[in-house]
N, C-alpha and C positions, 0 to 999 in steps of 0.2 A: 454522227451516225456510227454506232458499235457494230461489225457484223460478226455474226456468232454459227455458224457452223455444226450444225446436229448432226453427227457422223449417222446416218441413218440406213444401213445397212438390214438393221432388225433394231426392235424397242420402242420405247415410250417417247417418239419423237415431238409430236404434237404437245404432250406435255412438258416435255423439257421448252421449244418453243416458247410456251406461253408463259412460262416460268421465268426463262429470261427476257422476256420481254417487261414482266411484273418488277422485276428486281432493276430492270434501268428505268423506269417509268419512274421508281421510288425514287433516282437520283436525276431526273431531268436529263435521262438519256435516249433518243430514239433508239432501236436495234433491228436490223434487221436478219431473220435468220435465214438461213440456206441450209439446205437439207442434202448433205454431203452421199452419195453415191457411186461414186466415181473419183479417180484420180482427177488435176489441175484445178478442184477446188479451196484446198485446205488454205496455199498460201495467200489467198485472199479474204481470211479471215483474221480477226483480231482474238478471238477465242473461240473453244472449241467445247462440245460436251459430248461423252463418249454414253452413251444409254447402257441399262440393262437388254438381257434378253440372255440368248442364250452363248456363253464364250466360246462354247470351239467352234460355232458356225460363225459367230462376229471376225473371230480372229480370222477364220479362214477365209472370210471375203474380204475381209482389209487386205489382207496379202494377196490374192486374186486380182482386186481393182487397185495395186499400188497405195492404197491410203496408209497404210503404216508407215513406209518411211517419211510421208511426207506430214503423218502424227510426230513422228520424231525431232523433226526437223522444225516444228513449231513450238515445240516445246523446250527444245536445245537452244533456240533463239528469243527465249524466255518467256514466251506465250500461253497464257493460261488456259487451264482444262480444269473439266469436273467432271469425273471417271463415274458413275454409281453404280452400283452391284457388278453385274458382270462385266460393266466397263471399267470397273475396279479390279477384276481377276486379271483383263485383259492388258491393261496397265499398267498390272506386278509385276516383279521382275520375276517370282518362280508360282506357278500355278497351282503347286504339287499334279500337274495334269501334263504327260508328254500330248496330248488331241487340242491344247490351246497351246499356240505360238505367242508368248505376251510381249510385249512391245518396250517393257525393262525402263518403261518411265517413273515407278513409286519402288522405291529400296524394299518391299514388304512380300511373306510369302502368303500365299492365303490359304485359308481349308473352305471349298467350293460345298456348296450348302451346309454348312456347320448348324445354322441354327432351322434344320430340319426342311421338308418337303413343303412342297403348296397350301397342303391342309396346317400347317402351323405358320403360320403368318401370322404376322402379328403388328400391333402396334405399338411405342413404345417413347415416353418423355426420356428425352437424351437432353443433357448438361452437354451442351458443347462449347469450347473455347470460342470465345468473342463473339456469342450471344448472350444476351441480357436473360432470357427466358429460356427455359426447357423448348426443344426442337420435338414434332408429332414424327417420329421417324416410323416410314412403314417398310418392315422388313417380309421381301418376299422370296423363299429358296434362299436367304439371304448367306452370303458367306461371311467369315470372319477372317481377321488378320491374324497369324501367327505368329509373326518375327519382324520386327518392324526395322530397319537401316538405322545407322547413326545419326544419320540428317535427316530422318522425318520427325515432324512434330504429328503427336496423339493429338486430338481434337476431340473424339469421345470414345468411352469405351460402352458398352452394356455385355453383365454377369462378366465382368473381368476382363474380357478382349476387346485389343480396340476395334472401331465399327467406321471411325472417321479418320484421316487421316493428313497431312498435309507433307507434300515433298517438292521443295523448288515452289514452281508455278502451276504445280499441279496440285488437284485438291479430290482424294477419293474419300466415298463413304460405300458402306456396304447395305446400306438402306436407299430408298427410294425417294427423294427430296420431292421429284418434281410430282407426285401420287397425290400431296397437300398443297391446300389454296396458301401454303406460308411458303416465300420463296427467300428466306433467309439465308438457308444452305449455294443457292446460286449467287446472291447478293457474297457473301462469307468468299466465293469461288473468284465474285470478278469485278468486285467495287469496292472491295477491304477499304482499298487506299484513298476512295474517294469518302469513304466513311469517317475514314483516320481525317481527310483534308478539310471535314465540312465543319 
């Protein structure tokens, strides 16, 4: 049994849920999730997923309820995460925003809505590392990466910035995975190695 941990403060909880429950089902994994609102939950989890919504209210109730340092601390102990949109700003090491406190787990700096407001959303085939197929990536307020650390691996870029990223055990995109009935992007997050095993 996998438990997996929806940091659920604000975001697409429900669907991250159901997402990774899709992507262990594909490996003969039960999972069970918990839907993280409060401190003493985190380190009873095996992995984590940090939702979009909105970053300086995310950030500021991680810090509020203690969950950040105990994000940190699961992640320093090599526990994997799947940051997406603004759980990807929140994740950065630099915001370009002093109203988000980021958590300094992805070497990356980011530009917070770069690819435009709500009414430009968009959808879009992404080539990403260790998918066989184009990824349906739905980008919403989506932000982009600017400057990416020595030690992260690019996973995709779209119109020249990357959009995915990978650092350590942590794996951000800047689109919205769990939006599509394909749960690749979560499988890619936290089964790599059983994929590599099978």
């Amino acid at each position: 049994m996998l438990r997996a941990g929806v940091v659920a403060v604000q975001g697409d909880v429900t669907e991250h849920a159901a997402a990774i429950r899709r992507a262990g089902a594909a490996h003969g994994e039960d999972v069970e999730v918990v839907e993280i609102r409060q401190s003493g939950r985190v380190p009873d989890c095996d992995v984590l997923l940090l939702p979009g919504g909105e970053s300086t209210a995310i950030s500021r109730l991680l810090a509020r309820e203690g969950i950040d340092g105990e994000i940190r601390e699961h992640v320093a102990a090599g526990n994997p995460v799947l940051a997406t949109c603004a759980g990807l700003i929140v994740a950065s090491r630099d915001a370009n925003d002093d109203r988000v406190d980021t958590l300094d787990l992805v070497d990356v700096t980011v530009d917070r809505n770069a690819f435009g407001r709500q009414v430009d959303s968009f959808e879009a085939p992404l080539d990403v590392v260790g998918l066989d197929e184009p990824f349906p990536a739905v980008f919403i307020r989506a932000p982009a990466i600017d400057e990416v650390g020595a030690g992260v691996e690019v996973l995709a870029e779209w119109d020249g910035r990357p959009v995915a990223v990978r650092d350590g055990p942590v794996v951000g995109t800047a689109f919205h995975p769990e939006l599509t009935a394909d749960s690749r992007i979560h499988d890619l997050a936290f089964f790599a190695d059983l994929a590599v095993d099978a």
